[in-house]
PDB file of N, H, CA, C and O in Angstrom:
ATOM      1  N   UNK A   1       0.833  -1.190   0.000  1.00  0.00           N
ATOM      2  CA  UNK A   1       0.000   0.000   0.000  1.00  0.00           C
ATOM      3  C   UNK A   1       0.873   1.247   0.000  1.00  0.00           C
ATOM      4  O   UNK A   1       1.908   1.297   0.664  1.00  0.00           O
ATOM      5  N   UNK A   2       0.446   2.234  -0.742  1.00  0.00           N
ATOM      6  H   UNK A   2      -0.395   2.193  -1.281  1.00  0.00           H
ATOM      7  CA  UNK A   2       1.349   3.481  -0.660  1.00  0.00           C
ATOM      8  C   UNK A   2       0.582   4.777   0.204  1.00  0.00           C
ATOM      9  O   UNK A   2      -0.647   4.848   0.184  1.00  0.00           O
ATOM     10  N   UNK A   3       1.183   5.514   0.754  1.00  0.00           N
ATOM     11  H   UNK A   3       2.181   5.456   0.770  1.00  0.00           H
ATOM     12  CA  UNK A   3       0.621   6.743   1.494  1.00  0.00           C
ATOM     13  C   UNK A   3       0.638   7.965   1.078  1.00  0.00           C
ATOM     14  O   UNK A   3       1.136   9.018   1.477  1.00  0.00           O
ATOM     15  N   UNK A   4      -0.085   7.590   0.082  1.00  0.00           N
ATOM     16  H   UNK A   4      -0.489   6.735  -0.242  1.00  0.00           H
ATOM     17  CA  UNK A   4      -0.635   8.766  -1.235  1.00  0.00           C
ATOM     18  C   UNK A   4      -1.902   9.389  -0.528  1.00  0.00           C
ATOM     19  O   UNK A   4      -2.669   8.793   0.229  1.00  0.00           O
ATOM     20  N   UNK A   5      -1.961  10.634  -0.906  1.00  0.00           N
ATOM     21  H   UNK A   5      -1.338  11.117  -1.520  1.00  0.00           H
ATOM     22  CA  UNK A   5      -3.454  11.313  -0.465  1.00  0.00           C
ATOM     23  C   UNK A   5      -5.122  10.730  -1.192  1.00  0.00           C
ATOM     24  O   UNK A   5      -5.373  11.169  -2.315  1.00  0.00           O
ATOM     25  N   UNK A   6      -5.806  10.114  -0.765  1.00  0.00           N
ATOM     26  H   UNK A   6      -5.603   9.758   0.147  1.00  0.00           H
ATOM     27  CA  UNK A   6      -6.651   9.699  -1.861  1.00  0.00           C
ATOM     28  C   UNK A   6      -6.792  10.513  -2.950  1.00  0.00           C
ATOM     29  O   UNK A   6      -6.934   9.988  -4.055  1.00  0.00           O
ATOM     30  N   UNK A   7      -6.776  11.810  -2.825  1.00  0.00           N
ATOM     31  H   UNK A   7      -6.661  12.236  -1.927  1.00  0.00           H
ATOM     32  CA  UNK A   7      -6.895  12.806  -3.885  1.00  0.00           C
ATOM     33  C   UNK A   7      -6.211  12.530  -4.984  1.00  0.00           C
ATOM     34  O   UNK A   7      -6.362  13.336  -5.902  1.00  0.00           O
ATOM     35  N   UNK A   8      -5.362  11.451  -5.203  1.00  0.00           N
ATOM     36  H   UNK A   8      -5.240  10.796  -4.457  1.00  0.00           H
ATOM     37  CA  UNK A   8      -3.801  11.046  -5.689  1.00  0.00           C
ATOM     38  C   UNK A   8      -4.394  10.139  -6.135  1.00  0.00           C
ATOM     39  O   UNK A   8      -4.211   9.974  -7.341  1.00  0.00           O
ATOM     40  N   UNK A   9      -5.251   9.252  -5.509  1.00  0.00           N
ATOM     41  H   UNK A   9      -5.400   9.386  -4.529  1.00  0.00           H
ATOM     42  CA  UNK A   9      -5.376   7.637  -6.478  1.00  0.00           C
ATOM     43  C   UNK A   9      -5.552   7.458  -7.699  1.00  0.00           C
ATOM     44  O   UNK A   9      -6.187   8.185  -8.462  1.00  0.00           O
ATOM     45  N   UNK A  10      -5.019   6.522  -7.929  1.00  0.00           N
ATOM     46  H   UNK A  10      -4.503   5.931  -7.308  1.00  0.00           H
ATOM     47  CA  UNK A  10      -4.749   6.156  -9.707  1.00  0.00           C
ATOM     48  C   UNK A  10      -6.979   6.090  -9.808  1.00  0.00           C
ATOM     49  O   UNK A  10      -7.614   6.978 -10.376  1.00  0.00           O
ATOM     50  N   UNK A  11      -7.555   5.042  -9.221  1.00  0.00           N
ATOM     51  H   UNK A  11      -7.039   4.320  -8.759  1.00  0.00           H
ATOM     52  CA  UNK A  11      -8.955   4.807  -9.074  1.00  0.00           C
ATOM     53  C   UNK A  11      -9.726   6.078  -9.302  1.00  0.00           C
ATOM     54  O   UNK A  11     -10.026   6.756  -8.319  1.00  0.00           O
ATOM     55  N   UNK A  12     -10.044   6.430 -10.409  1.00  0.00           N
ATOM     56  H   UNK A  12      -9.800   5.880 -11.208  1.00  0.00           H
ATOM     57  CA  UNK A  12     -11.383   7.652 -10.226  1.00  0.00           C
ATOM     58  C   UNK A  12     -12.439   7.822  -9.309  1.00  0.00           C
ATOM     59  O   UNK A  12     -12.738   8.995  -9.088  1.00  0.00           O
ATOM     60  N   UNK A  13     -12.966   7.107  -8.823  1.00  0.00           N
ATOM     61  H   UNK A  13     -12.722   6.153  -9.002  1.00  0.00           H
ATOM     62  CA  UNK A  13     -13.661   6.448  -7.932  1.00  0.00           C
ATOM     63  C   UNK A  13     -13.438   6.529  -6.225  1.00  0.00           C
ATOM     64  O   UNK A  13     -14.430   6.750  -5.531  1.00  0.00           O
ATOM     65  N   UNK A  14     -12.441   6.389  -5.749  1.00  0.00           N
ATOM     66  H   UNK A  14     -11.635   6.209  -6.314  1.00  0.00           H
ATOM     67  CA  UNK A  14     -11.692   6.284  -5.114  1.00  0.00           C
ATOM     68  C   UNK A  14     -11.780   7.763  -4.089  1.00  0.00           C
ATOM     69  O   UNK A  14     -12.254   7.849  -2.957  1.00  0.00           O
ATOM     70  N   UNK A  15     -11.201   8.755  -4.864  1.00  0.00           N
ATOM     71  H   UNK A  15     -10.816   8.685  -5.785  1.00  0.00           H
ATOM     72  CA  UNK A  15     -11.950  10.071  -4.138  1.00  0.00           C
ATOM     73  C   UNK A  15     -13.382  10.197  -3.759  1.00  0.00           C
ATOM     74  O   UNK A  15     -13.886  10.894  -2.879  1.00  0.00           O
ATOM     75  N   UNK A  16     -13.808   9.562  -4.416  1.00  0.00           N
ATOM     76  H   UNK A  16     -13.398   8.997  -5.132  1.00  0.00           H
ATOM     77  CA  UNK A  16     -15.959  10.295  -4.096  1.00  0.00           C
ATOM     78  C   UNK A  16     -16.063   9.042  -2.917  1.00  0.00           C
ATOM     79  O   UNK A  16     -16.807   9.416  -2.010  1.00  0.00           O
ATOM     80  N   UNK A  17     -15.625   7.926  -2.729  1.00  0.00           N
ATOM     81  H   UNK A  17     -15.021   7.622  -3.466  1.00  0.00           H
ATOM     82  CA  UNK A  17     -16.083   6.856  -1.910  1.00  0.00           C
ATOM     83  C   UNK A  17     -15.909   7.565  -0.612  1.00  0.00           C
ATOM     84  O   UNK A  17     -16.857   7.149   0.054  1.00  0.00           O
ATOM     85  N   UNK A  18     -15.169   8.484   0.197  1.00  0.00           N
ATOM     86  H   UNK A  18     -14.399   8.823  -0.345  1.00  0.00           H
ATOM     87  CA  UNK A  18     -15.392   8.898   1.715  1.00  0.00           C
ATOM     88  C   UNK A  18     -16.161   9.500   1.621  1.00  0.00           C
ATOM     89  O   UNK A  18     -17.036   9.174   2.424  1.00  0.00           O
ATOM     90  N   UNK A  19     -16.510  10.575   0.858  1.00  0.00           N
ATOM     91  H   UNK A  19     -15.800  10.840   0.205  1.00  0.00           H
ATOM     92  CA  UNK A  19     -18.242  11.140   0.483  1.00  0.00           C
ATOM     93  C   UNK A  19     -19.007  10.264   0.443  1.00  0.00           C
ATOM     94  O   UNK A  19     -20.094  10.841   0.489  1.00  0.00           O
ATOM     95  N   UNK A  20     -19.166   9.351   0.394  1.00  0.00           N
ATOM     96  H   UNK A  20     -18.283   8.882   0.357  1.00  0.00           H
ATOM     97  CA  UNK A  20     -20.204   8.592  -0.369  1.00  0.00           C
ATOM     98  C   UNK A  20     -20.365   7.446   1.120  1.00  0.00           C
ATOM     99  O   UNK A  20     -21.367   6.922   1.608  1.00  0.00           O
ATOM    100  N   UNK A  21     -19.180   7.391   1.439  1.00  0.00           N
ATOM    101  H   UNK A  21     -18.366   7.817   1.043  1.00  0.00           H
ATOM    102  CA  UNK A  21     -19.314   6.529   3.434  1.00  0.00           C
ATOM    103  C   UNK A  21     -20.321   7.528   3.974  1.00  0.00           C
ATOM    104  O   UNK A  21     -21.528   7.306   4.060  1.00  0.00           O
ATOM    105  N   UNK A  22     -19.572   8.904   4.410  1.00  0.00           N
ATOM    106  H   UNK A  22     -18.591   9.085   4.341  1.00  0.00           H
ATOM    107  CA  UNK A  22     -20.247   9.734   4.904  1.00  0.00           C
ATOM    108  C   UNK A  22     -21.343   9.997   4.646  1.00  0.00           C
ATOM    109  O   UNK A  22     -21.800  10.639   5.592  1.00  0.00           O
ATOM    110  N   UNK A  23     -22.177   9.848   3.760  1.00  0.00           N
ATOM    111  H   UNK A  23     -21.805   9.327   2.991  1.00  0.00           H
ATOM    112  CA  UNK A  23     -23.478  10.142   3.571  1.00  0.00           C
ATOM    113  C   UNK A  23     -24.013   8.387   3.761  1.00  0.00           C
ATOM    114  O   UNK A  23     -25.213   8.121   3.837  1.00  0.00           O
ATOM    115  N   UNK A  24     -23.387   7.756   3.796  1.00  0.00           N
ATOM    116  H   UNK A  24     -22.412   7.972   3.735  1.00  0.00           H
ATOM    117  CA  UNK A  24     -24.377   6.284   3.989  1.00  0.00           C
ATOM    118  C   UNK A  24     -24.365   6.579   6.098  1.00  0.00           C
ATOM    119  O   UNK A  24     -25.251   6.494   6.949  1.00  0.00           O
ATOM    120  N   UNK A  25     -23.477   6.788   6.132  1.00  0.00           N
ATOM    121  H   UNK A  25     -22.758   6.858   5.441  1.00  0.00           H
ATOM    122  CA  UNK A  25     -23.293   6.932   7.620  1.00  0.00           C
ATOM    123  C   UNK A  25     -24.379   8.238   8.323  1.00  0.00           C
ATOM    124  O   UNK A  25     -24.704   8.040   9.494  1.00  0.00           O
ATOM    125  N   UNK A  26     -24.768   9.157   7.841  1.00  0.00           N
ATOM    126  H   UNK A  26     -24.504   9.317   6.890  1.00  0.00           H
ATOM    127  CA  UNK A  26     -25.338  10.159   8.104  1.00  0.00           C
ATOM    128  C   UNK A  26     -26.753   9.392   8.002  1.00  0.00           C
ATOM    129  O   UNK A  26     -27.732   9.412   8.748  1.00  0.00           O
ATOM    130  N   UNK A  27     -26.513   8.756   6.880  1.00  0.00           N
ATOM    131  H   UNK A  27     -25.718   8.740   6.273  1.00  0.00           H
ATOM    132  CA  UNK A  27     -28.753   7.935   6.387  1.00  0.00           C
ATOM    133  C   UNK A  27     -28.722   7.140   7.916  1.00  0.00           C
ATOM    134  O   UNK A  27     -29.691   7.262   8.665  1.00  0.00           O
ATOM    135  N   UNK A  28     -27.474   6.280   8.333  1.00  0.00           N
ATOM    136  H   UNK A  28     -26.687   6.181   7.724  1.00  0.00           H
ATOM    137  CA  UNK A  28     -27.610   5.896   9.021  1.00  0.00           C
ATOM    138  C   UNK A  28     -28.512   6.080  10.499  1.00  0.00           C
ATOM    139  O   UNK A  28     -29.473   5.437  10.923  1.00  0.00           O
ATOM    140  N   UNK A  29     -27.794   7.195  11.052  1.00  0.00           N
ATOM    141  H   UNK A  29     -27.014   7.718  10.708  1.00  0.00           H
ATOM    142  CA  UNK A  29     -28.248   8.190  12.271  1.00  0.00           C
ATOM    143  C   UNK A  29     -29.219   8.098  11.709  1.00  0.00           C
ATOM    144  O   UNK A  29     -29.814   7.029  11.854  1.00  0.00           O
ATOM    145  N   UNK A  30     -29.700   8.910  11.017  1.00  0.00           N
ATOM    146  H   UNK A  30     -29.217   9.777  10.899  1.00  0.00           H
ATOM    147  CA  UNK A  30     -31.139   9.459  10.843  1.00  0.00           C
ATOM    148  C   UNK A  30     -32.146   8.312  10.610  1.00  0.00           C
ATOM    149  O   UNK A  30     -33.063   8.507  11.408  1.00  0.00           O
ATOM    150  N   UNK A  31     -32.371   7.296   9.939  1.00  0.00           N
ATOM    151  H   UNK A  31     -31.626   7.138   9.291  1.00  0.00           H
ATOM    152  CA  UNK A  31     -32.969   6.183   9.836  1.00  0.00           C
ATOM    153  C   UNK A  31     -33.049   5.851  11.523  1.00  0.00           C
ATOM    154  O   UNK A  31     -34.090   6.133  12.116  1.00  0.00           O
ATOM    155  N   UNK A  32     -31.866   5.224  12.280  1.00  0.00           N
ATOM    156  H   UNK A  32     -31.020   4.995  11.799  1.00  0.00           H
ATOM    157  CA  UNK A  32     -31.993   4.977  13.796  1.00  0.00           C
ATOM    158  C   UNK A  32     -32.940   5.673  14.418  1.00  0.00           C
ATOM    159  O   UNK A  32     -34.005   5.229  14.848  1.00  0.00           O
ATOM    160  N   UNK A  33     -32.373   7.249  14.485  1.00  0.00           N
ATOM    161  H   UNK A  33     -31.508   7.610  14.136  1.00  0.00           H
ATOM    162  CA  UNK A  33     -32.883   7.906  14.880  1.00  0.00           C
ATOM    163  C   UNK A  33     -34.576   8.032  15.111  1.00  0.00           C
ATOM    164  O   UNK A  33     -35.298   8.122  16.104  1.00  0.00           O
ATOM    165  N   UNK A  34     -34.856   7.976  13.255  1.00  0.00           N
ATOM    166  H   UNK A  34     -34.270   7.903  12.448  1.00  0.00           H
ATOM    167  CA  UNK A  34     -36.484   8.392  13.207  1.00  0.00           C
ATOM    168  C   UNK A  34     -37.211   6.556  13.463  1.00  0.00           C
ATOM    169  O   UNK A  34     -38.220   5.874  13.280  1.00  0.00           O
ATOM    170  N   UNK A  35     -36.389   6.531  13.779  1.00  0.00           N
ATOM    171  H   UNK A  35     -35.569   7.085  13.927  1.00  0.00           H
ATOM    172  CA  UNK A  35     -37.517   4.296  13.877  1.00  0.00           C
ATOM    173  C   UNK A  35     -36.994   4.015  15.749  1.00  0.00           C
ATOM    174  O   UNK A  35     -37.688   3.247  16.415  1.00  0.00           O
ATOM    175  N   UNK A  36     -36.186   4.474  16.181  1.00  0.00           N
ATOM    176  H   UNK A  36     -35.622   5.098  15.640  1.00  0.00           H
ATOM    177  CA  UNK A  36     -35.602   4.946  17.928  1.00  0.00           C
ATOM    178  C   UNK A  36     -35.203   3.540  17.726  1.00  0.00           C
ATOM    179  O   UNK A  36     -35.835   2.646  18.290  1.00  0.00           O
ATOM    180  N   UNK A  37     -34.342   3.319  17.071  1.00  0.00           N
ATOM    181  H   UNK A  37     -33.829   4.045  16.613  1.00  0.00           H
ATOM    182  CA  UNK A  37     -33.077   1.988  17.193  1.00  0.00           C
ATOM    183  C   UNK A  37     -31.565   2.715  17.522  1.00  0.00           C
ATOM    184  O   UNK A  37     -31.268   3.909  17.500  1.00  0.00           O
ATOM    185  N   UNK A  38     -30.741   1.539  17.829  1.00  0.00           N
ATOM    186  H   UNK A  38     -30.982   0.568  17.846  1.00  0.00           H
ATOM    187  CA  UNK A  38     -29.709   1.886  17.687  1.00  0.00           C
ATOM    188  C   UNK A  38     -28.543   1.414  16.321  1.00  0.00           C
ATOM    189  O   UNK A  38     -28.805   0.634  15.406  1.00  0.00           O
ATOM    190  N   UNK A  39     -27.273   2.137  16.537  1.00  0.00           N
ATOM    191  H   UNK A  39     -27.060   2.771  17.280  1.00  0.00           H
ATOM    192  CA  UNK A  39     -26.031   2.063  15.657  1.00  0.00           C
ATOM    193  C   UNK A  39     -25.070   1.407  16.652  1.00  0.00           C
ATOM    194  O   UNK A  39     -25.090   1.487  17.880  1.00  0.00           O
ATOM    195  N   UNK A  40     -23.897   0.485  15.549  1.00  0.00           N
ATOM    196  H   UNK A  40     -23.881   0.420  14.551  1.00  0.00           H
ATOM    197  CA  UNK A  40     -22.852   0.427  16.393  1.00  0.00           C
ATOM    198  C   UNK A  40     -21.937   0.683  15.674  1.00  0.00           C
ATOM    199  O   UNK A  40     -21.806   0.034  14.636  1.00  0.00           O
ATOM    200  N   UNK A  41     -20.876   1.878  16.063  1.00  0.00           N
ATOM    201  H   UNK A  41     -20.982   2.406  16.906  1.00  0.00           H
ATOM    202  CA  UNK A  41     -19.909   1.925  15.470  1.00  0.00           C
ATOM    203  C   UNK A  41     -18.502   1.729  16.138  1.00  0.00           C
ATOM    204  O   UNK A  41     -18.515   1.016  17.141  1.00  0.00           O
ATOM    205  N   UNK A  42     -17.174   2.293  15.712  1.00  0.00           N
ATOM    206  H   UNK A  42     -17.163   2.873  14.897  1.00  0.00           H
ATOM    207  CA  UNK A  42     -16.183   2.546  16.318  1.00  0.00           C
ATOM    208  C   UNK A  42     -15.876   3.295  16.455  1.00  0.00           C
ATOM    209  O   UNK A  42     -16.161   4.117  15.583  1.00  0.00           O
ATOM    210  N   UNK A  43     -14.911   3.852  17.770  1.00  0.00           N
ATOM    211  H   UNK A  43     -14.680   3.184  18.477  1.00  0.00           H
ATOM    212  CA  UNK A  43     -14.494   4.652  18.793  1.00  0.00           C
ATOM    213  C   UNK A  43     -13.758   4.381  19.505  1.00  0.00           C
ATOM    214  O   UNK A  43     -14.130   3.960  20.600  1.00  0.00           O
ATOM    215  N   UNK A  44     -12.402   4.501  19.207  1.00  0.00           N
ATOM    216  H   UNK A  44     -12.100   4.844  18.317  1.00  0.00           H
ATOM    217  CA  UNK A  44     -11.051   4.501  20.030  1.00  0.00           C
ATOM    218  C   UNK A  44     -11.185   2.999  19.817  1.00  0.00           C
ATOM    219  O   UNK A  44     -11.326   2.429  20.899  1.00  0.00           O
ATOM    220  N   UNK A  45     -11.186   2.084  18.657  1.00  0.00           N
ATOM    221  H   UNK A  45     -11.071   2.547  17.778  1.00  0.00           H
ATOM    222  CA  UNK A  45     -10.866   1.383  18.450  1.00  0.00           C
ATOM    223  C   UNK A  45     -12.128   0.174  18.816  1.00  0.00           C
ATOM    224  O   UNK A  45     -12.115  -0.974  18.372  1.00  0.00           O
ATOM    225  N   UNK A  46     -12.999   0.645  19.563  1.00  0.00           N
ATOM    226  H   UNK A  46     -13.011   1.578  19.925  1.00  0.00           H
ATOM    227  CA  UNK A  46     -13.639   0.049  20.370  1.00  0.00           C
ATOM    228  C   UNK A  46     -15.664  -0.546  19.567  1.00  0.00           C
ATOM    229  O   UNK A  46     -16.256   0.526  19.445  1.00  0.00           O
ATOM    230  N   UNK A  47     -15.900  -0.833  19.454  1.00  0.00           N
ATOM    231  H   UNK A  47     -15.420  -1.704  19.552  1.00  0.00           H
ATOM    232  CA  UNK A  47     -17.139  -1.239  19.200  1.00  0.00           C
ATOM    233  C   UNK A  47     -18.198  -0.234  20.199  1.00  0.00           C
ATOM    234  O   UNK A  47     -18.027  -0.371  21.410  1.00  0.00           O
ATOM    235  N   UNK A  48     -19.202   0.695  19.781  1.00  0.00           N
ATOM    236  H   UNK A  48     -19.341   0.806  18.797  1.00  0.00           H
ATOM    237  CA  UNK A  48     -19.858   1.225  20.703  1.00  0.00           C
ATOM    238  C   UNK A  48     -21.281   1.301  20.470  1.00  0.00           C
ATOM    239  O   UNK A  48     -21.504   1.968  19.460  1.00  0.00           O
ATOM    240  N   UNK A  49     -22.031   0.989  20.870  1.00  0.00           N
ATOM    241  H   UNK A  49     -21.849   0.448  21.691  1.00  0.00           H
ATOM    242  CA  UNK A  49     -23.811   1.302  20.660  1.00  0.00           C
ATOM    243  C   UNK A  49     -23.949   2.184  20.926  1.00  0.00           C
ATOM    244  O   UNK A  49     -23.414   2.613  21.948  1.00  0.00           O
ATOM    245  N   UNK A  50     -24.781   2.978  20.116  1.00  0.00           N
ATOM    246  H   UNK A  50     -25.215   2.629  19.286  1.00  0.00           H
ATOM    247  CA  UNK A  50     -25.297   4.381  20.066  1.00  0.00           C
ATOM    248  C   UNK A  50     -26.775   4.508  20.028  1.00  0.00           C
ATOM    249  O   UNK A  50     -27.371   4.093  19.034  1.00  0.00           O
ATOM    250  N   UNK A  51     -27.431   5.050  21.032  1.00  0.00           N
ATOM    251  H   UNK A  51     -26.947   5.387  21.839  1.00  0.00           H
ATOM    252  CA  UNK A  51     -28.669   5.799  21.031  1.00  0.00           C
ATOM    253  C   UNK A  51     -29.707   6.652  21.332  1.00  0.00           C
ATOM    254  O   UNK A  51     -29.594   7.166  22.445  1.00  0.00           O
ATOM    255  N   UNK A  52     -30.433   6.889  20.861  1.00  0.00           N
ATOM    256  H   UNK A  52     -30.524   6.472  19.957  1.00  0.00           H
ATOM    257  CA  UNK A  52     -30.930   8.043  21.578  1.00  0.00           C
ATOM    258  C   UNK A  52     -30.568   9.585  21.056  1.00  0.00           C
ATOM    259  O   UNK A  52     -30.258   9.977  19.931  1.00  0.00           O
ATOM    260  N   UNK A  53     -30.737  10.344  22.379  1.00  0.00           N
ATOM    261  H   UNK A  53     -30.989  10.026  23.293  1.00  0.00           H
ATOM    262  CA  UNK A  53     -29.690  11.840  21.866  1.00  0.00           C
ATOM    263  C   UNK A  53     -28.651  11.753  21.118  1.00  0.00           C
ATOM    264  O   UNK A  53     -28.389  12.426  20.121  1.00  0.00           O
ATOM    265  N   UNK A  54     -27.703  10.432  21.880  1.00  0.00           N
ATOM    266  H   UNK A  54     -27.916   9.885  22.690  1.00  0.00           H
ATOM    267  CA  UNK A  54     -26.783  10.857  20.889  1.00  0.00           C
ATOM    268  C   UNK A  54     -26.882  10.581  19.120  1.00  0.00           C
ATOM    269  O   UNK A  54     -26.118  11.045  18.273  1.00  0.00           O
ATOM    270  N   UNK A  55     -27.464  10.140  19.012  1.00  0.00           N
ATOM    271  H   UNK A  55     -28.084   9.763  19.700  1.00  0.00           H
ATOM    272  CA  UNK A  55     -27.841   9.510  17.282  1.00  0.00           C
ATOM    273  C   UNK A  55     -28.354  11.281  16.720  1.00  0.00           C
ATOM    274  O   UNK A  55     -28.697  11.592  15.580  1.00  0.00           O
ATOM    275  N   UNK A  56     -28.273  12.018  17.696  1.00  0.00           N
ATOM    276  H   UNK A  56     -27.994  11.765  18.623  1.00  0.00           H
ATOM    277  CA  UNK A  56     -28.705  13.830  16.547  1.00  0.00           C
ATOM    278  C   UNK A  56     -27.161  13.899  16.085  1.00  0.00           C
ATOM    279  O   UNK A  56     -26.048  13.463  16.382  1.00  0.00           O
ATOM    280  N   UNK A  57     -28.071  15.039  14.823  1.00  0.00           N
ATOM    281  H   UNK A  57     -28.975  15.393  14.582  1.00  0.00           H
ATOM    282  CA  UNK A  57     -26.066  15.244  14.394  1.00  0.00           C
ATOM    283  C   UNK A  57     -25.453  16.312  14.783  1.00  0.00           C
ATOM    284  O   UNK A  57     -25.803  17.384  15.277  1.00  0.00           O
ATOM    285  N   UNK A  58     -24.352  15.771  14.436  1.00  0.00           N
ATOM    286  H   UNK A  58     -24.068  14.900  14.035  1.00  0.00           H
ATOM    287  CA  UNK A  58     -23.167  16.850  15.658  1.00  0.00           C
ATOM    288  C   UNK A  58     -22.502  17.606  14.380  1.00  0.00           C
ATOM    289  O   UNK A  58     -22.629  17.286  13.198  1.00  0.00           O
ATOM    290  N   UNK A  59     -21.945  18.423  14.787  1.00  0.00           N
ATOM    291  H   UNK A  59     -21.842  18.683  15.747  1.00  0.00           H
ATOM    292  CA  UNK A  59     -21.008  19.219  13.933  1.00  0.00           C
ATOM    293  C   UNK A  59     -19.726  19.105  14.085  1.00  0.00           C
ATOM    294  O   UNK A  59     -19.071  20.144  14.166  1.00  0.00           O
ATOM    295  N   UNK A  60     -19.179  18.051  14.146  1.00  0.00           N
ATOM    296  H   UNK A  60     -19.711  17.207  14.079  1.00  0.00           H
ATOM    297  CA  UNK A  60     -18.125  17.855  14.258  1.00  0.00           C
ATOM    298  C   UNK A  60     -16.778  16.816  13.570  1.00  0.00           C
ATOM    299  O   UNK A  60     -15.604  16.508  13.776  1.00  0.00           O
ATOM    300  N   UNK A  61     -18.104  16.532  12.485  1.00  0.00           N
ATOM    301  H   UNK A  61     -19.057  16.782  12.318  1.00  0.00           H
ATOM    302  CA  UNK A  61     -17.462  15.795  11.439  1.00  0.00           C
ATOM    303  C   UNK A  61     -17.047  16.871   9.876  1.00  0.00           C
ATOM    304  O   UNK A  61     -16.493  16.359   8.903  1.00  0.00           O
TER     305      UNK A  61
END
């Protein structure tokens, strides 16, 4: 693997896919959110369930 900026990848494709996480991840929250389930993601390496308040979005991504 090389430690090229994705912006760099040979793959056209390749750039739009963290856009394209990020918005599957955002449907995510919000789907949870509006049906009051939870998510599990990672955090400090860790596996975490998420719900509730915290499933609103933050500004910090």
């Amino acid at each position: 693997m090389s430690a090229r900026p994705i912006s760099q990848a040979r793959d056209r494709d390749l750039p739009a896919s963290l856009a394209a996480l990020r918005r599957a991840a955002a449907a995510a929250r919000e789907t949870a959110a509006r049906t009051g389930t939870a998510i599990v993601i990672v955090r400090d390496r860790k596996m975490v369930r998420v719900a509730g308040p915290a499933l609103q979005p933050s500004r910090e991504r």
